[in-house]
C-alpha positions, -999 to +999 in steps of 0.1 A: -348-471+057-333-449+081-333-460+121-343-491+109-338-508+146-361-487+163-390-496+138-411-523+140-407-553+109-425-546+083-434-574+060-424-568+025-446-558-003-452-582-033-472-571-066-507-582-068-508-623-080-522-625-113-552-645-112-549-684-116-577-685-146-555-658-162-514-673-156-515-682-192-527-660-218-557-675-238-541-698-276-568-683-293-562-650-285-528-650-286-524-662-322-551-638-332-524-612-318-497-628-335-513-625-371-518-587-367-479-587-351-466-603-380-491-580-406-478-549-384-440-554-385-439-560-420-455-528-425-431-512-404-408-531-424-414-519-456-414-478-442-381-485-429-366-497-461-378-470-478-360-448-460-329-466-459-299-447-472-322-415-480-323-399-446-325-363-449-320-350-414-310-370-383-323-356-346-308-358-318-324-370-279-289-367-268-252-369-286-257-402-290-294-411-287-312-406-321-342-405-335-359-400-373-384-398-399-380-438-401-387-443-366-416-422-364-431-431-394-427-468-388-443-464-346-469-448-363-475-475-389-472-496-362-499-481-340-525-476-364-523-516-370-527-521-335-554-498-326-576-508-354-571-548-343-573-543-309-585-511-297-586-523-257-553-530-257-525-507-240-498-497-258-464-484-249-445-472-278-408-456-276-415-424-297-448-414-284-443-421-249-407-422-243-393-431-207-418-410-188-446-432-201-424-461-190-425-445-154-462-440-153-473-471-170-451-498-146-473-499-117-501-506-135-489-534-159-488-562-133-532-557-137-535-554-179-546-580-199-526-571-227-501-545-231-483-542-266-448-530-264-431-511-293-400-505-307-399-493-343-370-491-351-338-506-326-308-498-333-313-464-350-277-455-349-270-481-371-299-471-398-286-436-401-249-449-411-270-470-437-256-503-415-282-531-421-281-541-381-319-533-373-349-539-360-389-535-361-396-549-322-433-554-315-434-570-284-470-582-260-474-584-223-500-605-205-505-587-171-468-577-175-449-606-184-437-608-222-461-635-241-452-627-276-421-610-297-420-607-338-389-590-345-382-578-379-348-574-394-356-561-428-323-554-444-320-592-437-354-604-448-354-619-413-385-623-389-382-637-355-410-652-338-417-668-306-438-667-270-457-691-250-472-721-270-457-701-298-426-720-309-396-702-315-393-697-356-369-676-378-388-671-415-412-698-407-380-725-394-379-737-359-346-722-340-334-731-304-307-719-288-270-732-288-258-763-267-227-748-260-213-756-223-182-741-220-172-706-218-142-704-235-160-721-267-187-693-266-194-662-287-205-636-265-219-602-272-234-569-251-241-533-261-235-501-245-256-477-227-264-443-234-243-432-207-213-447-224-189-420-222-195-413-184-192-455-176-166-464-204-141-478-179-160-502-164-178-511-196-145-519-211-131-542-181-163-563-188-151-563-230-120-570-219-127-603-195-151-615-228-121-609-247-099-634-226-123-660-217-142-664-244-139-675-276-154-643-298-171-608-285-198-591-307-213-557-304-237-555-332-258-521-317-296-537-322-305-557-288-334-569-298-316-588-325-288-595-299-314-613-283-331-631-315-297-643-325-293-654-291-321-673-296-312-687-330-280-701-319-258-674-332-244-663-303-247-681-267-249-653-245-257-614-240-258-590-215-263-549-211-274-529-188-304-495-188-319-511-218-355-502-219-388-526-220-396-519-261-362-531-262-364-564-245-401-575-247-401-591-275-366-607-272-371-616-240-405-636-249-387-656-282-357-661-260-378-678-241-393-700-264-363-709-279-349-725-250-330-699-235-329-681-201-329-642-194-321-631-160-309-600-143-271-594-140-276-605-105-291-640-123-326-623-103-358-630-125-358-607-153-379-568-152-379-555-185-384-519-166-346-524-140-323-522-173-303-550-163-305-581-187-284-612-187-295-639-216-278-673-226-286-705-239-288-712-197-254-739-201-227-710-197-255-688-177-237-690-149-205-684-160-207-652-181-226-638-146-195-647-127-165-641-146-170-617-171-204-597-156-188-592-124-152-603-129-155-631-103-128-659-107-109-633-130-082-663-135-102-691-150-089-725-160-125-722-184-106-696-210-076-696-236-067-706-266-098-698-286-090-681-319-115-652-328-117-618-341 
C-alpha cells in the first residue's frame, strides 16, 4: 500500500471460518469418497499403462511442460468416476481447467464442502521417456483443506493412501514417516519448476547446499510421489516451489497422515494454491528450511562425511 502513513489502520482480512459442526469432514462420507478414489485411480491406472511406451505424439504447453493422449484420457476416466459418484461435488482437474480454473476457483474453495482435485497423470515428462516415475493423483478438499489423497504409481503397483481418520497405508500396509533427526543422515529431494532455465542458478545453490549437508539428494520428476515416499519413509524431506494444487492435494493430505509436516518455504502453514511447499518427517523440518532452503548457517557443524550418490 502506497502512503501508507497517511491512511488510517485497517484491520486485516481473514477468510471466512469454516463452521465448527463442519472442522472435520463427516467418517462416513469420507470413506464413501475413498472407495470411489481408490475405484477411480485404478482406472486411471490401467489407461495409463496402456499407453506406456506406445505414445504416438507428445504436445507441448511449453518446451518443457507436456501433455498427452495418456493424460487426457486418464482425467477423463477420472472425471466420469467422479461425476457419476458424486455429482455435487466440485472438481478441479489439470487438463480441463488448467491454471486459469485454479485462479477462478480459489476464492471460493474456503465455502465447498467438497472439492475433488486431480492430477492424472504427474510427472508426464517422465511417461513420455517411458521412465516408470509416475503418478495418478486424486486428491479431496473439505472447504479447502486436503482430507483425502490416493496416489497411484502404476509402473510400481503402488497405491498411497491416507487423510484424516484415514491412516496412512501403502498397498493396504501402514507407513509413517522416518525418525531421522539429523540433517546430515537425511536423504533429501526437490524438483524443478517450469521456469527452470530462467531460475537455474539459484535452483542449483539450493542442489548444491543438499549436496554438502546432507547425506543423499533425489530428483525423481513426480511430486506427488516425492511426497508419498516422503511419507513412507523413503526420503525425510522435500521441497519445490510453483507447484500447483492437483499436485500437492493429495500428498499433502497422506503426508499428513503419516506423521509428517508440510509447510511453506517460509515454515508458514501450507496453501496448495502459493507454489511453495516444504515437507519432512517434522525432526529435520527446521533445518532443511534454514540451511539448505534459504542457505542460512551455510557452514554447519550438522553436515559431512555422509557417503551418497
Amino acid at each position: 500500500m502506497t502512503d501508507a502513513t497517511m491512511r488510517r489502520p485497517v484491520a486485516p482480512q481473514t477468510a471466512p471460518e469454516t463452521p465448527a459442526a463442519e472442522a472435520r469432514p463427516d467418517t462416513a462420507a469420507l470413506h464413501t469418497r475413498l472407495k470411489i478414489a481408490l475405484r477411480a485411480a485404478e482406472s486411471a491406472g490401467a489407461i495409463l499403462m496402456g499407453h506406456y511406451g506406445q505414445l504416438d505424439r507428445v504436445d507441448e504447453k511449453s518446451p518443457i511442460d507436456l501433455v498427452t493422449a495418456a493424460d487426457r484420457d486418464s482425467e477423463a476416466q477420472v472425471l466420469a468416476e467422479l461425476r457419476a459418484a458424486f455429482p455435487n461435488d466440485r472438481v478441479l482437474a489439470e487438463e480441463r481447467d488448467g491454471h486459469a480454473g485454479v485462479a477462478a476457483a480459489r476464492a471460493s474453495l474456503p465455502q465447498t464442502r467438497w472439492c475433488w482435485v486431480v492430477d492424472p497423470l504427474d510427472g508426464t515428462t517422465n511417461f513420455s521417456h517411458s521412465h516408470p516415475q509416475f503418478a495418478v493423483s486424486v486428491g479431496l478438499l473439505h472447504f479447502g483443506r486436503p482430507v483425502l489423497g490416493v496416489v497411484l504409481a502404476p509402473a510400481r503397483r503402488e497405491i498411497f493412501v491416507g487423510g484424516v481418520g484415514v491412516p496412512a497405508t501403502c498397498n493396504g500396509r501402514p507407513i509413517a514417516v522416518s525418525a531421522e533427526t539429523s540433517l546430515s543422515r537425511s536423504l533429501l529431494a526437490s524438483g524443478f519448476p517450469y521456469d527452470r532455465r530462467s531460475r537455474v542458478d539459484a535452483l542449483l545453490r539450493r542442489v548444491g547446499r543438499a549436496l554438502m549437508l546432507a547425506h543423499g539428494f533425489r530428483r525423481g520428476g513426480s511430486a506427488a510421489l516425492d511426497l508419498v515416499e516422503l511419507a513412507a519413509g523413503r526420503i525425510d524431506a522435500f521441497w519445490e516451489e510453483s507447484l500447483a494444487p492437483w499436485d500437492l492435494a493429495a500428498g499433502h493430505a497422506i503426508v499428513e497422515a503419516a506423521g509428517g509436516r508440510i509447510t511453506s518455504l517460509d515454515g508458514e502453514e501450507h496453501d496448495l494454491f502459493a507454489g511453495s511447499t516444504l515437507a519432512s518427517n517434522g525432526q529435520v523440518h527446521d533445518a532443511v528450511r534454514r540451511q539448505v532452503v534459504h542457505g542460512e548457517d551455510a557452514v554447519s557443524r550438522d553436515h559431512g562425511g555422509g557417503q551418497g550418490t
